[in-house]
N, C-alpha and C positions, 0 to 999 in steps of 0.2 A: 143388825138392821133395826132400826126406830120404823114402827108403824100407827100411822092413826088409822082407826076405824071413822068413817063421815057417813053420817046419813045425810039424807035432802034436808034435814031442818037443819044439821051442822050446819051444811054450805048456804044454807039463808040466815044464819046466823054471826058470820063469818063475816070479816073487818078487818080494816085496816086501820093501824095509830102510828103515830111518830114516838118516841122517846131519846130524849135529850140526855135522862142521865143515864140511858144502859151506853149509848154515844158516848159519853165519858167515863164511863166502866169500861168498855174497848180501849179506847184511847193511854187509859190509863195503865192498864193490864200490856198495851205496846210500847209505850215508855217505861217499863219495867224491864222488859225484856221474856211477857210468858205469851205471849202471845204475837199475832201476825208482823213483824217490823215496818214499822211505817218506813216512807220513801226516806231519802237520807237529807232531803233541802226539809221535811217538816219535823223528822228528827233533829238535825243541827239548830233550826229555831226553836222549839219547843222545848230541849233540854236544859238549856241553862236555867230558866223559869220553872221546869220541871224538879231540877234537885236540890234550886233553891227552896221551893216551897217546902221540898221534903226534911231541908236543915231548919225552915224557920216555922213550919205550920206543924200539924198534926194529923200529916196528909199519911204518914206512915204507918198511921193504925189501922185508917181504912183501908191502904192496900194490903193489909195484914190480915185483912176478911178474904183477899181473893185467894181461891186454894189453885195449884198446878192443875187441876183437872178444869179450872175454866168454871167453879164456880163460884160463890159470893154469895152476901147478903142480901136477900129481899127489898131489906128497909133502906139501902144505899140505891138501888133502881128500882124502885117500885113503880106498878102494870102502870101504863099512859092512860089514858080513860080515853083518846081517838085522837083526833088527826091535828086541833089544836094544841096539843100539850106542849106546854112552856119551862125553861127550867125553871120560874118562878116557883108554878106547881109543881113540880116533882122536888123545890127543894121543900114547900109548906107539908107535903106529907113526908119526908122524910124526918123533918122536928118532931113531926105528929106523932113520932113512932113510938109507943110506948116503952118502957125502961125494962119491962120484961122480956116484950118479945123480943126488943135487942141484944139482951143477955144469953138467950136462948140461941139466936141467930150466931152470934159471936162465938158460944161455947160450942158450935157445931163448925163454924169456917174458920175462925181465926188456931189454926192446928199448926201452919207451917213454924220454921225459924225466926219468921220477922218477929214473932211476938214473944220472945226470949229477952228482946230490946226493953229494958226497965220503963222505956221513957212510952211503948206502945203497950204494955203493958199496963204503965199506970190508969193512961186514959183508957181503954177497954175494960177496966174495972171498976171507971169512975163511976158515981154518981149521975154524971152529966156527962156520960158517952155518946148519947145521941147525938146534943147541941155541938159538942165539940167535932166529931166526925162532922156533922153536918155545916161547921163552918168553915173545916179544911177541905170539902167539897165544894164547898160554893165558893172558896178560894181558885181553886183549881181550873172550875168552869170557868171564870172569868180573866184567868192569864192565862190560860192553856184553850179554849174550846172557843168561849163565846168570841171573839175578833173572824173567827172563821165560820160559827155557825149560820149566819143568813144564807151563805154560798152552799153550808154541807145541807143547811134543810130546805132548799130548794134542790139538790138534786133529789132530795127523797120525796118528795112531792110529788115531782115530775115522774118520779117511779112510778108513784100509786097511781096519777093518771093516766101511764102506761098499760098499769096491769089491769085498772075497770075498764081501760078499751077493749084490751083482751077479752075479758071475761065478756063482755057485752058483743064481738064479735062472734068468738070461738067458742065461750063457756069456760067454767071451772077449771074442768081439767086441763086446756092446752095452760092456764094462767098455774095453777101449781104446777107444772111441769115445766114452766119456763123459771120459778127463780132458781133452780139449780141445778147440774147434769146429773145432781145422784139422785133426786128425788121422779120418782114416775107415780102413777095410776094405774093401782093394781088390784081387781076386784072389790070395788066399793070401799078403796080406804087409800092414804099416803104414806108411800113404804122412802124409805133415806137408805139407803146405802151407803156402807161404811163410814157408821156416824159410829160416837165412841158411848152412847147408850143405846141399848138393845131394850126389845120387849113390845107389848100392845098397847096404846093409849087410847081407848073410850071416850070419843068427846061427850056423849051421851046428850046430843041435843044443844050443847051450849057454844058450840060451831068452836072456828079455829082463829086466833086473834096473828095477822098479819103483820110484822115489822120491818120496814128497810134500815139498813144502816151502811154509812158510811166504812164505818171499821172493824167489822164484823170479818173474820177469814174466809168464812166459807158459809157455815149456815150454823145456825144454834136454837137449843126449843130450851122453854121452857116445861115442865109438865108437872110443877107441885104448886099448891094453895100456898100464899094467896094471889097468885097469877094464875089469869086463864091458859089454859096451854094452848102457848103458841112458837110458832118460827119465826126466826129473823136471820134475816137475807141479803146478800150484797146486794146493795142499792144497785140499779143501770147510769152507767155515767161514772158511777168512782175508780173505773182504771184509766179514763182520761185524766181526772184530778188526780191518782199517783203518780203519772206520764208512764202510765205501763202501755205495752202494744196495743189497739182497739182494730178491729174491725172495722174502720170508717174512710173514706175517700179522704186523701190529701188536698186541702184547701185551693194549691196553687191557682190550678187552670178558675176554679170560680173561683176564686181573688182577683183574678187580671180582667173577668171581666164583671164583676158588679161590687167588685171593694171587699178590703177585708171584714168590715162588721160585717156585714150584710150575710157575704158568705159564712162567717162563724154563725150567724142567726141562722141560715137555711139547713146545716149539715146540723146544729143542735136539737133541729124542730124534728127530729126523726119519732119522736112522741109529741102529740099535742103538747101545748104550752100554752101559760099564760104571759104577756109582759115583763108582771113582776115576777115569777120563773126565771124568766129567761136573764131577767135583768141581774137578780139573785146569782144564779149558775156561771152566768160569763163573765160578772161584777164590772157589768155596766149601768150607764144610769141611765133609769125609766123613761127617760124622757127621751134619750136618744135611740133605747131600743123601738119606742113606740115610732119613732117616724122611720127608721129602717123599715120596721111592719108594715107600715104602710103604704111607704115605697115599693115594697117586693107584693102586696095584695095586689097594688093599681097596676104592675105589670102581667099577675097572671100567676107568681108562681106560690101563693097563698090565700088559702080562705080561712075565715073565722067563722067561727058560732059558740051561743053563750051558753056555758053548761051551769047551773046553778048561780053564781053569783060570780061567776069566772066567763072570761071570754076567752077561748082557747084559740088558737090559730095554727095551722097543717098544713103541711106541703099541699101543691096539686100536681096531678100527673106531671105537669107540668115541671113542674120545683123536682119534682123527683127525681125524673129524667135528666134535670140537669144537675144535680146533686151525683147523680148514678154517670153521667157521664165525664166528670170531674175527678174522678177515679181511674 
């Protein structure tokens, strides 16, 4: 069992970020085969692109940093700084990396068989193993991740405004207790259960840094420099994007009577949303989701209100009832 200890500054410390390249260190680690298997329609797309890159790039030394135990290099996903991180950034601090720390990084993850391979070998010893990892990465993002990420980081968005409503209704603790069934609150601190690291972690004031991800198994912490220690979490919404079982009413009956957008827009809005959210999520365009919105407001079954520079929009009893009885 993994436990944090939290005091009250933790938890007003505490945040949430996006990151794009631990998303592609998941992603990548399941097209390999060490981790969670993606569905089989994004496997079938993604692998030929997948082993090509690995025949023609120097994608295969990177994944020669990931060890069987699920970990890796720092300098391949380094910490998000908050909720705008871009792969842009996270690829400029990964160049950034200096020559040493990633020598050091290397000679501590790159331990399995792939690095026997002369050809991953070489570049791991190179000179310029940074720039070169770091351009079989930004290879990878861009035929393997980015065609998909507007959709994957709109569901994780939608996460976070999920869970600040939690928190702002219920507090902290129902919100750490909701991203996972092993995780509860257990005398001033967050205890995991049946995680595969054990011991105590002391945030010591510098709170807990929050992650959703799309393709994460189950739940994963970070807890050594130079990341803050934190959890990352199945996103809410990516077992309907695997087409795995959900919990959610079958559309039919609302289809037949207010259209299919509409109803895919009222059974998504089960967390506030914004437009482009929703537009993101269901890869529709902005402009049609906004007049559905507005349609379904002037009838009764949605309100809006502006949270920061977002206009969010929510069921009302109303919408709910019929969302609930549509089931």
């Amino acid at each position: 069992m993994l436990r944090f200890e939290v005091s009250v500054e933790d938890l007003l410390r505490s945040r949430f970020a996006l990151s794009p390249a631990m998303d592609l260190c998941f992603l990548l680690r399941s097209l390999v085969g060490q981790d969670r298997p993606l569905p089989r329609a994004w496997a079938t797309r993604l692998m030929p692109a997948f082993e090509r890159l690995r025949h023609e790039s120097e994608l295969n030394a990177a994944l020669a940093l990931h060890t069987s135990r699920g970990g890796g290099p720092n300098f391949v996903a380094p910490p998000p700084r908050g909720l705008n991180q871009t792969w842009a950034d996270d690829l400029a601090m990964i160049r950034a990396t200096p020559l040493e720390a990633a020598r050091h990084e290397i000679a501590t993850n790159a331990t399995g068989p792939a690095v026997r391979d002369p050809r991953v070998r070489a570049v791991l010893d190179s000179t310029d193993a940074v720039s070169r990892i770091a351009e079989a990465m930004d290879q990878a993002w861009h035929e393997l991740l980015a065609p998909d990420w507007p959709q994957l980081r709109a569901i994780c968005e939608r996460d976070i405004v999920h869970r600040l409503g939690v928190i702002g209704e219920h507090g902290w603790v129902t919100a750490i207790e909701s991203l996972h069934p092993s995780i509860v609150w257990q005398a001033g601190g967050i205890e995991i259960g049946h995680f595969p690291q054990v011991g105590t972690v002391r945030l010591a004031g510098d709170g807990l840094l929050l992650i959703p991800s799309v393709f994460v198994a189950n739940i994963a912490a970070h807890l050594e420099d130079p990341w803050p220690r934190t959890l990352v979490y199945r996103a809410r919404g990516t077992a309907g994007l695997w087409g795995e079982q959900e919990t959610v009413p079958r559309p039919d009956a609302l289809t037949a009577l207010v259209g299919r957008s509409r109803a895919r827009l009222l059974l998504a809005l089960d967390a506030p949303a914004s437009t482009s959210h929703l537009a993101r999520s269901l890869v529709m365009a902005p402009g049609a989701v906004g007049d559905h919105l507005a349609i379904l407001r002037g009838a009764g079954l949605l309100v809006r209100a502006r949270s920061g520079r977002s206009v969010l929009y929510r069921r009302t009893p109303l919408g709910e009832a019929l969302v609930a009885g549509s089931g």
